[in-house]
C-alpha positions in Angstrom: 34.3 -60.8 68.1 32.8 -57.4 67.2 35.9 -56.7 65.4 35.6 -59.9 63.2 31.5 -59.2 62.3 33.4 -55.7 61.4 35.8 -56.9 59.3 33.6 -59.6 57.5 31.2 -57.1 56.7 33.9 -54.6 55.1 35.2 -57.8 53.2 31.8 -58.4 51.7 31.3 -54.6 51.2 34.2 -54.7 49.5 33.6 -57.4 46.9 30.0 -56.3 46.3 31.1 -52.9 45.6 34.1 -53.9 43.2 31.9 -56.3 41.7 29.4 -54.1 40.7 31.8 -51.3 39.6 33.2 -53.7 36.9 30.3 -54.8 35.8 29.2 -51.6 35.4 32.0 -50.6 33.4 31.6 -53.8 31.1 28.1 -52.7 30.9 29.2 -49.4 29.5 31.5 -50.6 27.5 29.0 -53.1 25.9 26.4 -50.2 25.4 29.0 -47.8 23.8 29.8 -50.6 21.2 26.5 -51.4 20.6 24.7 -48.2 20.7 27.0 -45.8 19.5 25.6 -42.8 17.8 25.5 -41.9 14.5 24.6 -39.7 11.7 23.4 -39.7 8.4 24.9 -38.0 5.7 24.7 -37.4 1.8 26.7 -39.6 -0.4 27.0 -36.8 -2.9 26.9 -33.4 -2.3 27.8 -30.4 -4.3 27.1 -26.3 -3.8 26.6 -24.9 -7.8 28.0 -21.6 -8.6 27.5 -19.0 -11.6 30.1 -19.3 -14.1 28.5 -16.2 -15.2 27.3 -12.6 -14.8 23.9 -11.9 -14.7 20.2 -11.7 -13.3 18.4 -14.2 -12.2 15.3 -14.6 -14.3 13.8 -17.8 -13.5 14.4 -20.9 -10.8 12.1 -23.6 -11.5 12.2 -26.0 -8.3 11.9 -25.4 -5.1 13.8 -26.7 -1.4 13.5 -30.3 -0.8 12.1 -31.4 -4.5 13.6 -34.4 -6.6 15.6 -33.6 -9.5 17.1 -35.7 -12.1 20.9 -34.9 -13.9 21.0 -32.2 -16.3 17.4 -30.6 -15.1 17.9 -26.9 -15.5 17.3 -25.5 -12.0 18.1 -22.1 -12.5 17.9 -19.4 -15.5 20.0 -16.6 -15.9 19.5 -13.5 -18.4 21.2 -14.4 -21.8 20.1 -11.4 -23.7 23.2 -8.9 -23.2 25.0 -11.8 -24.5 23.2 -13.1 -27.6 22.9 -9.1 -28.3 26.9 -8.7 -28.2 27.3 -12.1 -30.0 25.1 -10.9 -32.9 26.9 -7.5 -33.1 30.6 -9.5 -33.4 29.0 -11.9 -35.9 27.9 -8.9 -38.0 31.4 -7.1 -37.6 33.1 -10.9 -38.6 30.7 -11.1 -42.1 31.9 -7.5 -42.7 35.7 -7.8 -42.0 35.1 -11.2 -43.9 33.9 -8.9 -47.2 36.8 -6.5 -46.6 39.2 -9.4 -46.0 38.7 -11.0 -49.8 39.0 -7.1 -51.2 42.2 -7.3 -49.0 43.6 -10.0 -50.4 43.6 -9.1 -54.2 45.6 -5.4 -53.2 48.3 -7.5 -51.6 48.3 -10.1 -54.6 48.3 -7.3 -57.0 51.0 -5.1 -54.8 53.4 -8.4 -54.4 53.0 -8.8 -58.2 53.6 -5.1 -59.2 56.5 -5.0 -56.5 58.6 -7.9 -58.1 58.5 -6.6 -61.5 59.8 -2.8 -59.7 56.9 -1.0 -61.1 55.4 -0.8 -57.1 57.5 0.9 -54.1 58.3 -1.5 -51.3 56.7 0.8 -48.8 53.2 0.5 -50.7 53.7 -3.6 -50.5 53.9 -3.1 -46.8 51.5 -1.2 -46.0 49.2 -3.7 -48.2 50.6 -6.7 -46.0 49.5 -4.6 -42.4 46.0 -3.5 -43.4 45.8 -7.6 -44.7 47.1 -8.5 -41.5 45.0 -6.2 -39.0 42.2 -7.4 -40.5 42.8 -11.1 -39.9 43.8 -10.3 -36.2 40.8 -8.0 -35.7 38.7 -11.5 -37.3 40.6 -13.7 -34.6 39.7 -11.6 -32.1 36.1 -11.4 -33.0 35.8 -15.3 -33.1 37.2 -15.5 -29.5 34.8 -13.5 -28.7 32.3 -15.0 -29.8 33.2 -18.2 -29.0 33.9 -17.1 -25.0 29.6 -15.4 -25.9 29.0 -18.6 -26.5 30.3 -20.4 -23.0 28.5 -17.3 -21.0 25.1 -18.2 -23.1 25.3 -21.7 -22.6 25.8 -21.3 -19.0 22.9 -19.3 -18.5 21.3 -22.1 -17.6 22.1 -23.8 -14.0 21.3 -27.7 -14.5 22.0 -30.1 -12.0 25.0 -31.9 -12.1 24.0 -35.3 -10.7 20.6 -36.5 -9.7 19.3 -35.8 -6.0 17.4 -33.0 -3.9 17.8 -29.5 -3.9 18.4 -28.9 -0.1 19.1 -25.3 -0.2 18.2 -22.4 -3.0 21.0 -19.7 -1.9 19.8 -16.9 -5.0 16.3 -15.3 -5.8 14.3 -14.3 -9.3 15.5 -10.8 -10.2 18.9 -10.8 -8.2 22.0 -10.0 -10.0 24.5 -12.1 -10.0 28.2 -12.3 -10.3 30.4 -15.4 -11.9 31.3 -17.7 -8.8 28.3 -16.4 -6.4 26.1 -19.9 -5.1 22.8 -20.6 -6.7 21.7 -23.6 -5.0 23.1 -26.8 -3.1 21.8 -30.1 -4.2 22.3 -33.5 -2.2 21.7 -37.1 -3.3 19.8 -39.1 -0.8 19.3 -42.2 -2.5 22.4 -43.3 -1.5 23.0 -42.5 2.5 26.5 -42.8 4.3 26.4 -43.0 7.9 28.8 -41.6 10.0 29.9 -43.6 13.3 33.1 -42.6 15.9 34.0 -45.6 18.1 36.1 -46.0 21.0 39.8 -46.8 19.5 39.8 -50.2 21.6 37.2 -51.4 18.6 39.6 -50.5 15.8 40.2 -54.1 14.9 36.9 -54.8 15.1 35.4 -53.9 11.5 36.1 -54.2 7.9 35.2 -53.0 4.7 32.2 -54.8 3.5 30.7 -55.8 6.5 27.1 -55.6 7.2 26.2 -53.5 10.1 22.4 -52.9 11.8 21.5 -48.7 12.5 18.4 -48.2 14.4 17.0 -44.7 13.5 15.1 -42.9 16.4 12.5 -41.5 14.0 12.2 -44.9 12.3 9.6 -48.1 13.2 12.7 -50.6 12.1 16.4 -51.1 12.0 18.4 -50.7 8.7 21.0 -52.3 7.0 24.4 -50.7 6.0 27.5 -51.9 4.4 30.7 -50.4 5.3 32.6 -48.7 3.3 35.1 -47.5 4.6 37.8 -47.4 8.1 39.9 -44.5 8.9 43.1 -45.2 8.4 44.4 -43.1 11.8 42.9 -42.7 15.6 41.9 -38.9 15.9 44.1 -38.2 18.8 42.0 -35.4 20.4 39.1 -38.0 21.2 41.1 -41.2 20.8 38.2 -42.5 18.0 38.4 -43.9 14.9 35.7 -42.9 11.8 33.8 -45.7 10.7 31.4 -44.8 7.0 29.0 -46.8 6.0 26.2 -46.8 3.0 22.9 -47.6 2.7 19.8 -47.6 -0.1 17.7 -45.1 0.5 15.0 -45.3 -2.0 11.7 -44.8 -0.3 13.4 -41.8 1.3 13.0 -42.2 4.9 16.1 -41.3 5.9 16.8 -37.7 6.7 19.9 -35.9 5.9 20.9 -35.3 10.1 19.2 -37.9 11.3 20.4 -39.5 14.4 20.8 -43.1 15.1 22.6 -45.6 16.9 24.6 -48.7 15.8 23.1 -52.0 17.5 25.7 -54.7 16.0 26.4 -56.8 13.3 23.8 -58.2 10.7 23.3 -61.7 10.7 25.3 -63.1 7.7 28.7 -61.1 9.7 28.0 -62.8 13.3 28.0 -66.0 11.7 31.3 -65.6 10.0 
């Protein structure tokens, strides 16, 4: 009889236990589909270099303030160039001068040569100083023209509207071409970053509307994703879900952590 009450009570043990270890595990499952974490990440982000060498002379915003598309953010010295520029421009009027006087000796030396009253060798030597001085007049025009990139880029503008999240130079430091000035983010637009589990892999699509709840935010937001990795990262068996939002009052931190808490309402009842 003892043995019986024994054995019942390991039965019921048993079940109770089991019972509660799936539903635990279904619970954990359920939580890690519906409260995964996430991230939020710039849209657009770019780090702007020099093209040029130079000082820095001037940078007119500051970390973490709005900036629209081609606001210059950073000024380099252009003197040494518009000096050299001016000096080759002076040079090309000159050569320019000598290049018309050049012109009539070799006219004059052709004419003299056909008739046999001019030596071939005195032709020649009219057609090489005529020539030297065209090339020497190319290569003054490239030069100018490359002045002319280096002055223009001088000036560090933003390539796309957004915040300046990191000035990398400072006023007076010299510079060389391809050294950073200044990263730039644009947080209007926010993608959010989400790994699941790979068992959910068939369980989003592209234009769906997903819920993110923020932990430094009162409400949750909406996002629309954007886009499913195409491949299960093998080393943690998750697949990359991205998705975007509007950011336009700004809330939303670049870093920020939050969690996914399901679909939005127009997706659950599809």
């Amino acid at each position: 009889m003892l043995l019986n009450k024994n054995f019942h009570f390991f039965i019921i043990f048993a079940v109770t236990y089991f019972s509660c270890f799936f539903s635990f595990s279904n619970e954990k499952k359920a939580l890690y589909k519906d409260k995964q974490l996430c991230i939020a990440v710039p849209s657009k982000e770019a780090v702007v270099s020099s093209r040029v060498s130079s000082v820095v002379t001037e940078i007119f915003l500051k970390e973490g303030e709005k900036v629209g598309q081609g606001k210059t953010i950073v000024e380099l010295d252009s003197k040494p160039f518009k000096l050299e520029k001016k000096a080759a421009l002076n040079e090309i009027s000159r050569l320019i001068v000598k290049k018309k006087y050049l012109n009539i000796v070799y006219n004059r030396a052709k004419k003299l040569a056909e008739r046999k009253v001019l030596a071939q060798a005195e032709l020649d030597n009219a057609t090489n100083q005529k020539r030297q001085n065209e090339q020497k007049l190319e290569v003054l025009r490239s030069e100018v023209r490359i002045l002319n990139f280096d002055i223009s880029n001088c000036s560090i503008a933003a390539p796309f509207k957004g915040v300046i999240s990191k000035i990398i130079t400072h006023k007076h430091e010299y510079i060389r071409a391809g050294d950073p000035l200044f990263k730039i983010v644009n947080d209007e637009i926010i993608h959010i970053i989400i790994n699941f589990d790979e068992e959910f892999a068939n369980s989003f699509e592209t234009g769906q509307s997903i819920n993110i709840k923020f932990r430094n935010l009162k409400n949750e937001i909406k996002a629309e994703i954007i886009r499913l990795a195409p491949v299960i990262d093998p080393e943690t068996k998750t697949f990359k879900v991205t998705a975007k939002t509007i950011n336009g009052d700004s809330k939303i931190k670049i870093g920020m952590i939050g969690h996914y808490t399901g679909f939005a309402e127009e997706n659950k009842r599809k």
